[in-house]
C-alpha positions, -999 to 999 in steps of 0.1 A, spaced: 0 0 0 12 36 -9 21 62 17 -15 77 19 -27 93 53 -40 65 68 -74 64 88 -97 41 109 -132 33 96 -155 20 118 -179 1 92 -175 -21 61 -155 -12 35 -168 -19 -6 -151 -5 -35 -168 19 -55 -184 32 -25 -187 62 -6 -181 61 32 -186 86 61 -154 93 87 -166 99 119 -162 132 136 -129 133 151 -115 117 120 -131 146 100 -119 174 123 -79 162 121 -86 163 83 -99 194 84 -86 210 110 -51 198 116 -40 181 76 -60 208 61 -68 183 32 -89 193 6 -114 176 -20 -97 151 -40 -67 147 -18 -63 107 -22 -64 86 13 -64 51 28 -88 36 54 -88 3 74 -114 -8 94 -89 -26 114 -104 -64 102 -74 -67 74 -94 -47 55 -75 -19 36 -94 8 13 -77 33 -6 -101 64 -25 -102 101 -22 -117 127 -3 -154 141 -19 -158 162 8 -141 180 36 -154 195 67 -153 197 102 -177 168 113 -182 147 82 -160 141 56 -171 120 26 -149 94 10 -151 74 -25 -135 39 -27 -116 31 -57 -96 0 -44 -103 -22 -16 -74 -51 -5 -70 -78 21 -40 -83 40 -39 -118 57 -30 -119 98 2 -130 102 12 -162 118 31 -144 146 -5 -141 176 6 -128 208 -27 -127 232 -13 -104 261 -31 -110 293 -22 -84 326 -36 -76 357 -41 -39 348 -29 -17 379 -50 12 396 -29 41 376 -50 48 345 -23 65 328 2 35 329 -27 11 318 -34 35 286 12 32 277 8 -3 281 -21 -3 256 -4 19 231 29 5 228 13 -36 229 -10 -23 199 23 -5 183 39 -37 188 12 -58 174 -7 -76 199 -37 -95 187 -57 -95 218 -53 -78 251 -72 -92 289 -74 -74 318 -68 -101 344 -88 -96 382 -64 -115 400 -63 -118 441 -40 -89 443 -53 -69 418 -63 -33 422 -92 -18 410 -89 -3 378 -112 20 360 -125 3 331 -124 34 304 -136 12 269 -148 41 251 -112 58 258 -94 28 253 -104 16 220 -99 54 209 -60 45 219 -55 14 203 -74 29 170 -46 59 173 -21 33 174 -26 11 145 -26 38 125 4 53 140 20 20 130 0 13 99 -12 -19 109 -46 -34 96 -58 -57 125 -70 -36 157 -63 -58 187 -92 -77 208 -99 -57 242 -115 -83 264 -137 -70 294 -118 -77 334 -114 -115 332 -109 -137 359 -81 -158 361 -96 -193 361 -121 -180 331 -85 -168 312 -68 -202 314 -104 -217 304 -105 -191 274 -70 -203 262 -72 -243 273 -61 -244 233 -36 -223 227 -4 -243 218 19 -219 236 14 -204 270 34 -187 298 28 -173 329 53 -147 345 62 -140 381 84 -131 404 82 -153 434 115 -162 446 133 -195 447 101 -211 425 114 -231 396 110 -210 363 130 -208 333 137 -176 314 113 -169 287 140 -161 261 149 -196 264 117 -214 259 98 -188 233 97 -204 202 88 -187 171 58 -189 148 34 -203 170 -2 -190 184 13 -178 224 -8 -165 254 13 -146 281 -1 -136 317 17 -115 336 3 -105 372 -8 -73 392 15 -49 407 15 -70 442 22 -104 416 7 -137 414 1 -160 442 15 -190 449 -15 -205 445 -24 -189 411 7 -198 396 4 -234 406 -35 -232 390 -16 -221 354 8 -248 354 -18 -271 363 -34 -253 330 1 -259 308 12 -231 317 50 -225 315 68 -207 349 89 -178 334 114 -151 344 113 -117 321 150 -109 337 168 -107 367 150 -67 369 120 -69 390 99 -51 364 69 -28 369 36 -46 355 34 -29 322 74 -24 317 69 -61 319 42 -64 295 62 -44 267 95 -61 275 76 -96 263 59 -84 236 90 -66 217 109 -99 225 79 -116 207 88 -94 178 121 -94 177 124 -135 177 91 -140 153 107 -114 130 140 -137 125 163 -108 146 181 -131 171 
């Protein structure tokens, strides 16, 4: 795809159409790109979907755009479902969810586990972010944001996920480095806890679930430093780098 401005659109996309960008969409055309009619663009609606037409209209609340071409882009092999017990700081919650959907998560969980604190479920805001950021890294596929999950209800959720790991920090508990037993190319699930960690006992209920015991480093990381750390690993090793 060409180096168009690139925007979300929250609907179906059909060539030879004509589609609507919401208001926000239509203000940062108009207000901050100061595009004009016919002033070629591109649109995903974050399914794999990619449209690419040209502006019939521009104004401050609804700007009108004709489809010329519409293309599929395939999901990559490399899935990467990110589960974390979210911590009661909103603003370190919203980082975590830019940079995993920069990085190219698939699906994100908020995990209530038995140390979690409660954090303020903003969906409305939230989605906003990770629409920002697929577009900010032109990506076609807008990442899964699940409701507050319980822990047993997670591992339940992913019984069939070929590749899973849980992540803690308990001391002297057998766990290998997650560097060493990431393997590329293959469908993985990674829970990392709350700010206080897993329990003992949570951690034995994943590995009675297949879970794998890992260490992130000999750091003891904050929950969403933690969270980014694995997910650029991900990257990096599916991406043939190391």
């Amino acid at each position: 795809m060409s180096q168009l401005s690139y925007f979300f659109y929250n609907g179906p996309l059909v060539e030879n159409s004509v589609v609507v960008l919401d208001d926000d969409t239509s203000k940062h055309i108009w207000q901050v790109l100061r595009m004009q009619e016919g002033d070629r663009i591109a649109v995903t609606d974050g399914k794999g979907n990619i449209g690419e037409g040209h502006l019939l209209a521009v104004e401050r609340q609804k700007s009108r755009v004709s489809l010329d071409t519409i293309a599929f882009q395939e999901r990559t092999s490399e899935i990467l479902h990110l589960c974390v017990g979210f911590t009661k700081n909103n603003n370190r919650n919203e980082w975590m969810l830019e940079k995993a959907t920069e990085l190219g998560v698939t699906s994100i969980v908020p995990v209530a586990a038995a140390r979690s604190e409660k954090a303020h479920f903003r969906l409305d805001r939230w989605q906003k972010i990770l629409t920002s950021a697929i577009l900010q890294s032109r990506q076609h596929y807008l990442p899964h944001l699940a409701d507050i999950t319980s822990l047993p209800e997670v591992l339940k959720h992913f019984a069939k996920i070929p590749q899973k790991f849980v992540a803690h920090c308990i001391k002297d508990e057998q766990k290998k480095t997650l560097a060493s037993l990431l393997k590329p190319g293959i469908e993985t699930v990674l829970l990392i806890g709350p700010e206080g960690d897993f329990t003992q006992e949570e951690v034995n209920l994943c590995v009675e679930h297949g879970f794998a015991p890992v260490s992130l480093g000999k750091q003891r990381l904050r929950t969403e430093t933690a969270a980014i750390t694995a997910c650029a690993f991900f990257n990096v090793l599916n991406d043939g780098e190391i």
